[in-house]
N, C-alpha and C positions, 0 to 999 in steps of 0.2 A: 893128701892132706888139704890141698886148696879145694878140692873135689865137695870134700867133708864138710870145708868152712864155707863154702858158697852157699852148698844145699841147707845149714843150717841159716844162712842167714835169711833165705829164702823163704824157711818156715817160717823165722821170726818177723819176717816184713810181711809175710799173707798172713799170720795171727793178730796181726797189730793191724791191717786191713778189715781183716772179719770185724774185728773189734772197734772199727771206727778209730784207731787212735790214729791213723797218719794224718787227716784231716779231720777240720772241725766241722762240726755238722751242719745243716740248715740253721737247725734253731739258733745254735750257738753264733752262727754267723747274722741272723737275725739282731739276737739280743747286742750283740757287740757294731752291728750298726745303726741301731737303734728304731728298728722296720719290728712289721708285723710277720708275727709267722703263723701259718696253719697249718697244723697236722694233718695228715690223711686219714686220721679217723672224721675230723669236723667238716673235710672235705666231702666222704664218701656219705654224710648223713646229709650236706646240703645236695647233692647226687640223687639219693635216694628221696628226698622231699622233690624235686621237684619230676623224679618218674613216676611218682604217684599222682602229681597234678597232671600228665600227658596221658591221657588213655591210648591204646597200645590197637595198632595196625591189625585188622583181621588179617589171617593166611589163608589162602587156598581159595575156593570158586567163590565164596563171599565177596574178598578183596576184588574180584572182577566186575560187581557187577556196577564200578563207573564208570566200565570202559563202554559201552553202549550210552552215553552223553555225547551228542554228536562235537559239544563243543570240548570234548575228551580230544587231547591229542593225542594219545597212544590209538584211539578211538579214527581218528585222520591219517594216523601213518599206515593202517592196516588198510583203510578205503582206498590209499593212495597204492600200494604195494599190491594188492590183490587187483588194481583195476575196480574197484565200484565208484 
């Protein structure tokens, strides 16, 4: 019987979990101290504005070719390491 009444109470506290009721949420803790809140959608849109302002790293033999700038240091550890 205690078995029964635990496992139920167990679903009832992960339900009320899923559900957000045991704690109140960002916002609500927001609005009730009187701060700003921002969602993660208005996050993820100022995210994506500014990965469109950053043009995006070549991959592959492109990306090498600053390594041949002597004043490249990846360009200095390889001179150093090989001996030239």
């Amino acid at each position: 019987m205690v078995t029964a009444r635990a496992d139920k109470l167990t679903q009832a506290i992960l339900n009320k979990a899923f559900r957000s009721k045991l704690m109140p949420t960002e916002a609500e803790l927001a609005r009730h101290e009187g701060r700003s809140y921002e969602p993660a959608s208005t996050l993820l849109a100022k995210i994506e504005a500014q990965r469109k302002d950053v043009k995006p790293q070549r991959k592959g033999q492109n990306a090498e070719k600053g390594l041949l700038d002597k004043n490249n240091v990846r360009f200095q550890i390889l001179c150093i390491k090989n001996h030239y």
